[in-house]
N, C-alpha and C positions, 0 to 999 in steps of 0.2 A: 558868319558868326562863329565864333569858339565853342569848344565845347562846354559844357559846366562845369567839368572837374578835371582838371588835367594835376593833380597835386600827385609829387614823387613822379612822374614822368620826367624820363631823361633828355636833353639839349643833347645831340648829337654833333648841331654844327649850326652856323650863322652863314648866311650868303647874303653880297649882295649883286643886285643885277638892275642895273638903271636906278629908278627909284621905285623899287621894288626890295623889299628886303625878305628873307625866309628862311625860318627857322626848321631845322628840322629835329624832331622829339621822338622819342618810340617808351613804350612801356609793356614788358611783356613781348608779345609776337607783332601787336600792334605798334606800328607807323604811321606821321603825319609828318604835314609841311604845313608851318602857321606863316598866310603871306602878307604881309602889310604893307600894300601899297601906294604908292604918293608918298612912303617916306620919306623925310626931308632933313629930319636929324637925329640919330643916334645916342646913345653911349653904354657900352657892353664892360665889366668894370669885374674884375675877380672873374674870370673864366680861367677854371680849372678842368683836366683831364674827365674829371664825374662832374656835371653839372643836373642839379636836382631841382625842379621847381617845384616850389613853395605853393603859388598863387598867381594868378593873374589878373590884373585887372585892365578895362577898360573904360575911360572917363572920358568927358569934354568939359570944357568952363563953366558949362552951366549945369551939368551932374555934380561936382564936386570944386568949386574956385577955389578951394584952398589949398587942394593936393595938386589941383591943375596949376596953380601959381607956383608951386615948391618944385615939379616934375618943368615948368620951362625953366626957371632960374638954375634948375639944374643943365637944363642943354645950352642956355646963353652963357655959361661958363667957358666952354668949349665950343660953341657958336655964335658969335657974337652978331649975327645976321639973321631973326628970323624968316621966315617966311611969310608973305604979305596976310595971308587968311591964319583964319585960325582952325587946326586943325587937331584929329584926336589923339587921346596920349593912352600909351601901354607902358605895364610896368609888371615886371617879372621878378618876381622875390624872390629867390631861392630857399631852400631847405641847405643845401649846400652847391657854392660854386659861382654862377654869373648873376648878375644883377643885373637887368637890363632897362630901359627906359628909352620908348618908340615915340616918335613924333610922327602921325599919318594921317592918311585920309579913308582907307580904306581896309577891313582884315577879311580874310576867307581861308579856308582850310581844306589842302587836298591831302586825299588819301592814297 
């Protein structure tokens, strides 16, 4: 699970590794790695040299169907294949810098 507040904490950097994606963020002296894995489709949009998050959230279809429907038509743009189950979505607002929006199965967070 994420932490509650990660707002103004910095995006150091995106990886990906199989279907496994991880972000890494630090604010201060403090460091993390947000991992979300089973992801399956992407899209990271305005990533700039400072990337600030905003917010984050985490939903599924039946948390929220109407942002969950706008956050897939967002990735069948650029993915026109989903994947057969349905799985959950992350969205990373920024303050300034990346926008990001996850398609996954699973998040966890190392320190």
């Amino acid at each position: 699970m994420l932490p509650d507040h990660l707002h103004d904490w910095y995006i150091d950097g995106i990886e990906v590794n199989g279907s496994d994606m991880r972000i890494k963020i630090h604010f201060e002296a403090e460091r993390r790695v947000l991992v979300f894995a089973g992801a399956s489709r992407c899209i990271v949009s305005n990533f700039l040299i400072q990337n600030v998050i905003y917010d984050i959230s985490i939903f599924s279809s039946e948390d929220d169907p109407s942002r969950y429907d706008e956050a897939i038509a967002r990735l069948n743009k650029s993915y026109p294949c989903p994947p057969e189950e349905l799985k959950k979505i992350a969205e990373i607002r920024p303050s300034v810098g990346a926008n990001v929006t996850i398609e996954f199965s699973t998040v966890s967070v190392l320190r």
